[in-house]
C-alpha angles and dihedrals in degrees: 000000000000116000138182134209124208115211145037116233123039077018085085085062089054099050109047073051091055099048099064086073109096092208095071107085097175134034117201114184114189123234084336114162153256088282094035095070099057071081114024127024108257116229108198096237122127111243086234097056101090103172089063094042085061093039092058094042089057096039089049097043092243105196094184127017123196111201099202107171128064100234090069092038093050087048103056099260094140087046091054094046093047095045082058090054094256101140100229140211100219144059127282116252098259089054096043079067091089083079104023093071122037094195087049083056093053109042079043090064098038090055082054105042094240114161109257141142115279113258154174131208130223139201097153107069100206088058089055087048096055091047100052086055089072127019130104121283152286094023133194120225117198129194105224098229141037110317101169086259093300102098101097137091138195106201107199076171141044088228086046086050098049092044079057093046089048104043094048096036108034112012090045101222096155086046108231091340085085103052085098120034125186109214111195134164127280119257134201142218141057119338118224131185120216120184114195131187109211131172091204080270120053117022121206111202106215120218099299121240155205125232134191117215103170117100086227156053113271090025099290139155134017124346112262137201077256134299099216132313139220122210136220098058103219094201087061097082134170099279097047088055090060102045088050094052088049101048104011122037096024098055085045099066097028092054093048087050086052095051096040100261112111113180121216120179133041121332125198124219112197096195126187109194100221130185087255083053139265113340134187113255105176139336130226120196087207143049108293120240131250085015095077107060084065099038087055099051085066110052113105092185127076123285092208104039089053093047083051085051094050093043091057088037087244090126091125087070101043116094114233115185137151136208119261124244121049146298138222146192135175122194117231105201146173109273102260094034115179082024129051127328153157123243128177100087121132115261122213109191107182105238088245084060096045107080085051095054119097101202109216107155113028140108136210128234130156097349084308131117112226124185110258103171155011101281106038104180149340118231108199146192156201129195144134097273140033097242086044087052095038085048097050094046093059090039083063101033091056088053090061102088123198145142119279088000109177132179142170106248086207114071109142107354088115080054087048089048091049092046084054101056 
């Protein structure tokens, strides 16, 4: 079979996944990168240009595409695939919306009594702003649409929560994401990350996880698009499994069935565990990333023959099972990552890394790796225990040499702390 994958950054994760499915003959990353290619052959397509995404997929005889990255969710990518006769992994645009529109998310679960932060949305941006005058704080402000991970605020301050309002409403930096904010309390407790495959019908909950979103040690710093994850979470007990697939996971995809939105793919539960119980944070309608690096590295079953279960809504049949033990990954990125930061410097990753490294901003030149993002690229690892796995990751990691490299030493030690207590 030939199949395509859609992205450029987690991507890397799936398809060394992918690859370990002797049915798939041929691999096809667009527009993939540099690092990328060391896997899948790169096809120099934007993953938002869908017309070229379909005509490739004609002209190459695709026979499965995987549409990995919001944007092209959001746009319709798996809809126009679909409407060419390419069996797809990923919702349908009416159903991406879940994470498309931030105000769509809450008054859905609101609709479905799903636990969630009480909230208000804006399009005027006076009335934000009065609001945000006096209101309890801290506050969280939210851009309605996609914002490349960077479209939420947390105000300590009002004159933090007007410069939000502003910058998202009136100085457009989100673009037209900003033109509604939802603005919602701000809730406490431990974050966990929960990735699900569901067909719009069964849902199967992956090893859950634990992101770090902070630039810097202590959680510090701005929010990232996430600076390395562990997995499994170990706030997210049995109990609490259990509690989050009743009132949670279940109404999700039962409410989007009811409205007409099935959702079929991977879809993504930012949880906070707050003293009330576990609450929605946010939705994703994609793998999350960097979860997925870890999730991945424990699935014992196979990647491809899930995402074909998912596709023909047979996902009650398909064995999904993961390894036992944890997972790391550390983030190595450019120095001033979210901020500003220079890119261009040759990258040396050791063979024996290699196969652990998830390549997301690099580029390839003359048989060389040179940096060509933020977050550069993501060093895992499996082992027995949480600390093995934490240890090895770093041991990896501090064998990757660029320019201007830069990583947070403390991936995982709260999760060491929680596992303790």
């Amino acid at each position: 079979m030939k199949v395509m994958v859609v992205g450029g950054g987690r991507e890397h994760a799936i398809i060394k996944k992918l690859k370990q499915n002797p049915a798939i003959d041929a691999l096809y990353a667009l527009p993939g990168n540099g690092g990328i290619a060391l896997d899948a052959e790169c096809v120099d397509i934007k993953a938002t240009d869908i017309d070229a995404l379909v005509d490739f997929a004609l002209k190459n005889g695709i026979d499965y595409a995987v549409v990995a990255p919001d944007d092209p969710l959001v746009l319709g990518a798996v809809d126009a695939l679909e409407a060419k006769g390419i069996c797809c992994f990923g919702p349908r645009k009416n159903a991406a919306i879940i994470e498309g529109s931030k105000a769509f998310a809450k008054d859905f679960m609101r609709r479905h009594d799903i636990p969630t932060a009480a909230y208000e949305t804006f399009s005027d941006v006076h009335q934000a702003l009065s609001y945000v005058s006096s209101c309890p704080l801290p506050i969280v402000i939210k851009a309605d649409g996609l914002a490349l991970g960077k479209g939420v605020v947390i105000a300590q301050t009002r004159e933090e929560a007007r410069e939000a309002v502003e910058e998202a409403m009136t100085r457009h930096k989100f673009g037209a994401s900003g033109d509604v904010v939802v603005i919602e309390e701000f809730l406490t407790g431990p974050e966990v990350s929960v990735l699900a495959f569901t067909d719009g019908s069964a849902i199967v909950p992956m090893v859950s996880s634990m992101d770090h979103k902070r630039a810097c040690d202590g959680d510090e710093g701005p929010n990232t698009g996430g600076m390395g994850t562990i997995a499994p979470n170990p706030y997210y007990t049995p109990t609490i499994t259990e509690e989050c697939m009743q009132r949670i996971f279940l109404p999700t995809i039962r409410g989007m069935k009811a409205e007409g939105r099935m959702f079929k793919g991977c879809l993504y539960f930012g949880l906070m565990l707050t003293p009330q119980g576990p609450k929605v944070i946010e939705y994703n309608c994609r793998f999350g990333d960097p979860e997925t690096q870890v999730v991945l590295a424990l699935l014992k079953s196979d990647l491809f023959d899930i995402m074909r279960a998912v596709s023909e809504e047979r996902l009650n049949s398909c064995p999904v099972e993961f390894e036992s033990g944890s997972a790391a990954c550390v983030i190595l990125a450019s120095k001033g990552y979210p901020l500003s930061y220079e890119k261009g410097y040759e990258m040396t990753i050791p063979q024996d890394v290699l196969p652990h490294a998830l390549i997301a901003g690099a580029k390839a030149k003359d048989g060389k790796l040179y940096t060509n993002g933020g977050r550069v690229v993501g060093i895992t690892a499996r082992a027995g225990t949480l600390k093995e796995a934490i240890d090895l990751a770093y041991e990896r990691a501090g064998r990757v040499e660029f320019e201007n490299r830069y990583f947070r030493t403390d991936i995982g030690q709260k999760a060491l702390r929680a596992a303790e207590e």
